[in-house]
C-alpha distance (Angstrom), angle and dihedral (degrees) to the residues before:
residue distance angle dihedral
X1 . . .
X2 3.65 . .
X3 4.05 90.6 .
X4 3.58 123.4 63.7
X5 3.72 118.9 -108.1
X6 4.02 148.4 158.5
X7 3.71 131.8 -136.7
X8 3.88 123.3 -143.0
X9 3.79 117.4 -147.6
X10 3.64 128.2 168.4
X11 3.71 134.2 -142.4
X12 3.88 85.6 -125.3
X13 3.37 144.3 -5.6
X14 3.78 114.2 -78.0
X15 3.59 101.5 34.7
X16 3.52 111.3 121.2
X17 3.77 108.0 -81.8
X18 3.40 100.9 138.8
X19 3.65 96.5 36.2
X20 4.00 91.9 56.0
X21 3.91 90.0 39.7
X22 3.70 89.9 58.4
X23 3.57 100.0 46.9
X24 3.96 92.7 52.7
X25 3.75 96.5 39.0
X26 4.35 77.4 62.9
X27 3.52 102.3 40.7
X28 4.00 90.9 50.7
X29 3.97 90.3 46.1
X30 3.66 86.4 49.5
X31 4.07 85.5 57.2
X32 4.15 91.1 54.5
X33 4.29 92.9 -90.3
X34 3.93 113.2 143.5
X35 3.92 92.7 -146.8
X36 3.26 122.7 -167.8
X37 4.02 122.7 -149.4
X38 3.58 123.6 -141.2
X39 3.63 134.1 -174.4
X40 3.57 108.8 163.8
X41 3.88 106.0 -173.5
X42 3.95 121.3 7.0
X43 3.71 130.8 169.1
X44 3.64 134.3 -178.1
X45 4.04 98.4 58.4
X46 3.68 120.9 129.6
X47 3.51 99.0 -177.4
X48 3.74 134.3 27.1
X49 3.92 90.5 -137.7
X50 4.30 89.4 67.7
X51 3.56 99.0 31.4
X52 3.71 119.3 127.7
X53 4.04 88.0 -128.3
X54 3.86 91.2 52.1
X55 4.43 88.7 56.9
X56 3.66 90.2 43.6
X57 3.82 81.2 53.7
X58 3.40 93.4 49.8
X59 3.97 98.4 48.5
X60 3.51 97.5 56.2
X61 3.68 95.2 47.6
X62 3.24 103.8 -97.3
X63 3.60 93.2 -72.9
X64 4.06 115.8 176.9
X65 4.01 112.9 -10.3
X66 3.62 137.6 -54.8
X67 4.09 93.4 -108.9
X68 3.40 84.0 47.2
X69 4.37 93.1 55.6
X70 4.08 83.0 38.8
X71 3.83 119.2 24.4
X72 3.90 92.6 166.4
X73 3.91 130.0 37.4
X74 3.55 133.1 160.2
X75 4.16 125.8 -176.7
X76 3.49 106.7 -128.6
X77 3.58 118.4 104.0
X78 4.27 85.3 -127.4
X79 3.75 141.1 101.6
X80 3.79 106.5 -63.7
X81 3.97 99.1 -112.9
X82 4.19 88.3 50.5
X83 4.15 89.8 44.4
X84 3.37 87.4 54.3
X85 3.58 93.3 40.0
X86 3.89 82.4 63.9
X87 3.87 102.2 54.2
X88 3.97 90.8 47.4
X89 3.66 95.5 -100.1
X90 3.75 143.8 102.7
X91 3.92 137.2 -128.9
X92 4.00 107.3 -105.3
X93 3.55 105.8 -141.8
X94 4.03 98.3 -172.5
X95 3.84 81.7 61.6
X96 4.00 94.9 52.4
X97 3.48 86.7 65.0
X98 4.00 101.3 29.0
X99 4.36 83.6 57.5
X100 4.07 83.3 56.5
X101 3.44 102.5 43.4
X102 3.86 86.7 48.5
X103 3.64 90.3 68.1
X104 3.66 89.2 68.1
X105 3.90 104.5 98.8
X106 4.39 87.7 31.4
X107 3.83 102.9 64.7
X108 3.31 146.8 28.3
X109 3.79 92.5 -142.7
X110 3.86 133.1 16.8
X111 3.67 133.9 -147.0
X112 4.18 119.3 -158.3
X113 3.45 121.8 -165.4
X114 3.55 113.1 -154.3
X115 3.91 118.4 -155.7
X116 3.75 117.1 -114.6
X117 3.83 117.8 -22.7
X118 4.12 136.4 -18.4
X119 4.20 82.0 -81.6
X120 3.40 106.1 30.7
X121 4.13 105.4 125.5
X122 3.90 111.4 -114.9
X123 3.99 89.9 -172.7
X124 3.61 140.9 -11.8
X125 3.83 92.2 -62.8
X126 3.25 104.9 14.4
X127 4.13 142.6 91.3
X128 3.37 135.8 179.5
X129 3.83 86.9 -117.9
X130 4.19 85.7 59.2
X131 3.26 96.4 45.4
X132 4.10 93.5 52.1
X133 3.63 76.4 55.1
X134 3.39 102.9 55.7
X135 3.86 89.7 40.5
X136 3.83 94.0 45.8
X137 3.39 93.7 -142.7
X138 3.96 130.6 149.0
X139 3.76 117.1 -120.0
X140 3.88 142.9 -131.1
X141 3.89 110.4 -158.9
X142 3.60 118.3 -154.8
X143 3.93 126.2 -147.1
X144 3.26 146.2 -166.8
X145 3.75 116.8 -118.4
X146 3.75 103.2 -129.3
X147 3.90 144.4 91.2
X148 3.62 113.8 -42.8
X149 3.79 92.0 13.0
X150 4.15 87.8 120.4
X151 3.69 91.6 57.1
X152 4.03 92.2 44.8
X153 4.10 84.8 51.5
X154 4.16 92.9 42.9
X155 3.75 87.8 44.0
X156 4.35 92.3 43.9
X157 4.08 83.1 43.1
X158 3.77 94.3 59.9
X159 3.46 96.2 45.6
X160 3.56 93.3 57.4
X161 3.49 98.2 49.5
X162 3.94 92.4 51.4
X163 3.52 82.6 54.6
X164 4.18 93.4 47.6
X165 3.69 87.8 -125.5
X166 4.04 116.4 137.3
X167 3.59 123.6 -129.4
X168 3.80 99.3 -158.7
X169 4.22 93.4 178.4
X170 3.70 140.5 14.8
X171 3.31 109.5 -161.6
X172 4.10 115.0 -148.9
X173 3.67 106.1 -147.4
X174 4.12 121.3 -161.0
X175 4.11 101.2 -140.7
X176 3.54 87.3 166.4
X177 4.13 137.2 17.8
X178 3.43 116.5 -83.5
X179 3.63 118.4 -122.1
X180 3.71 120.3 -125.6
X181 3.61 99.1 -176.7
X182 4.37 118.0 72.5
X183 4.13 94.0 -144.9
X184 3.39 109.2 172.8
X185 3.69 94.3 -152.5
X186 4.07 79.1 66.3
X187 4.08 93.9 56.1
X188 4.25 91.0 96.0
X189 3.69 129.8 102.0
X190 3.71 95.3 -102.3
X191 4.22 85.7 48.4
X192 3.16 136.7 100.1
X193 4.04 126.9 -69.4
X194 3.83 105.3 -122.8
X195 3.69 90.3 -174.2
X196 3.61 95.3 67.7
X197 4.39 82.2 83.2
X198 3.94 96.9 43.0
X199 4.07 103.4 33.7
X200 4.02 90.0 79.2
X201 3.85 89.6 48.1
X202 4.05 97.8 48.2
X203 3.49 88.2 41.5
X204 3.89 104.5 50.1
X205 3.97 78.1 46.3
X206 3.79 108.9 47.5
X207 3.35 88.1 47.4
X208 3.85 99.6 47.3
X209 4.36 86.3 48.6
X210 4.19 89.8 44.7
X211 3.83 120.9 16.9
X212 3.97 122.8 73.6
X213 3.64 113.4 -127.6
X214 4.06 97.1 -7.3
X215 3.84 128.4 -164.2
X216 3.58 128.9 -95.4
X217 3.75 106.3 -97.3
X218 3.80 98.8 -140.7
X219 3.73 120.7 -163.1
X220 3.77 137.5 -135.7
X221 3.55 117.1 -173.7
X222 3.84 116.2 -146.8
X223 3.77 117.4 -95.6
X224 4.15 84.8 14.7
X225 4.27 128.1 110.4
X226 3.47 90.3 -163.4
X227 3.79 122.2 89.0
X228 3.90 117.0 -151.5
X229 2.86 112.8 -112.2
X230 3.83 103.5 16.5
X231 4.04 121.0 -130.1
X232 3.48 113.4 -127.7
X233 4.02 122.6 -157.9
X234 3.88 90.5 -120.3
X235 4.16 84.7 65.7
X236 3.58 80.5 54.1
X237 3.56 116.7 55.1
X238 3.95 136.2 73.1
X239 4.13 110.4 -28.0
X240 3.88 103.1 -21.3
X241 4.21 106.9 148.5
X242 3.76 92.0 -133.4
C-alpha cells in the first residue's frame, strides 16, 4: 500500500477489536490524522446502526462512506466464508483487498479490522494473516485479559513471526475487574479470575527474558477508553523500535 496503515487482530473472537479500533481511530483524528476505517468482511450484524463497521465509521468522522468502511457483510453470527455460505453467496477476495487499496487517495492513515484472530479464515482462501500479507501492514493484536490469555498471545506471536509479519502492540484489555485479593472461597468456576492482576506482569516479563525484539504490551483498564501507554502512528510506521 502506498499509505501507511495497521491491522488489528485478536487472539479470539470477542476481545475487543472494535472497541480498541474505535478509540484510536479518535484519539489520532483528535491529533490532525485523516484515518480511514476498514473492515473488509464482517458477519453477525443485524442492523447497520450496531455494526462494528458503522462505529468505526463514526470514530473517524465519518470519513469516506459506509460501503466504503464495509464492502462485504453477511448476518450470521459465523465465519465470513460459512455466513455467506448461508445467504447463497461467496466472500470476494479481489474485493478485500480492492476496498483497502481504495483508501489510498482518502486518508493519510488506515486502520483494518480483521475478523476473529491472526488465522481466522475471512473467505475460502483467505485469512486475516494473508491478507496482512498482501497489505503489508504491521499489526496490533488485541486480547482478552483472562486465564490462558498469555499462551493465546505466545501462541498468536509465533505464528506471526513464521509468517514474517510484525506485531508492533498487544493490547491487554480489562473485560472484567481484577481481583487483588487470593480468597480461596473465590477459586470455583463461577469465581473470580485472579490472573486478570498478574497476566500483564508475566507477560511483559517472559517476553522481555525470551523473545527478541517483543511488542509493547499495551494496557486497557476495565471500564477505561484510554490505553496506557497510548500508541502513536510514528511507533507505527517504517523501522521505528517501538
Amino acid at each position: 500500500m502506498r499509505i501507511p496503515g495497521v491491522m488489528l487482530v485478536g487472539t479470539d473472537t470477542e476481545v475487543g477489536k472494535t472497541f480498541v479500533a474505535c478509540r484510536l481511530i479518535e484519539q489520532w483524528v483528535r491529533q490532525g490524522t485523516r484515518v480511514g476505517a476498514y473492515k473488509p468482511v464482517a458477519s453477525g450484524a443485524l442492523s447497520q446502526e450496531g455494526s462494528d463497521a458503522n462505529l468505526l465509521w463514526l470514530a473517524s468522522g465519518r470519513l469516506g462512506t459506509l460501503e466504503q468502511v464495509n464492502p462485504q457483510s453477511f448476518m450470521a453470527p459465523l465465519a465470513p466464508p460459512m455466513a455467506a455460505e448461508l445467504e447463497g453467496r461467496e466472500v470476494n477476495d479481489d474485493r478485500i483487498v480492492a476496498g483497502a487499496l481504495a483508501w489510498e487517495s482518502e486518508c493519510d492513515f488506515l486502520v483494518v479490522e480483521g475478523a476473529g484472530g491472526l488465522m481466522s479464515p475471512i473467505s475460502w482462501k483467505m485469512t486475516n494473516a494473508s491478507l496482512a500479507q498482501k497489505l503489508q501492514l504491521p499489526l496490533i493484536l488485541v486480547a482478552s485479559n483472562k486465564l490462558g490469555v498469555v499462551s493465546q498471545i505466545l501462541t498468536t506471536l509465533t505464528a506471526a513471526k513464521a509468517l514474517e509479519l510484525r506485531i508492533k502492540h498487544v493490547v491487554l484489555n480489562d473485560s472484567r475487574a481484577a481481583s487483588s485479593t487470593l480468597d480461596p472461597s473465590l477459586l470455583s468456576p463461577q469465581g473470580a479470575d485472579f490472573s486478570v492482576g498478574s497476566n500483564y506482569r508475566l507477560l511483559t516479563k517472559f517476553l522481555k527474558e525470551q523473545w527478541p525484539d517483543p511488542p509493547k504490551i499495551i494496557r486497557l483498564a476495565f471500564g477505561q477508553s484510554n490505553m496506557e501507554p497510548e500508541i502513536q502512528i510514528k511507533e507505527l510506521i517504517g523501522n521505528d523500535p517501538n
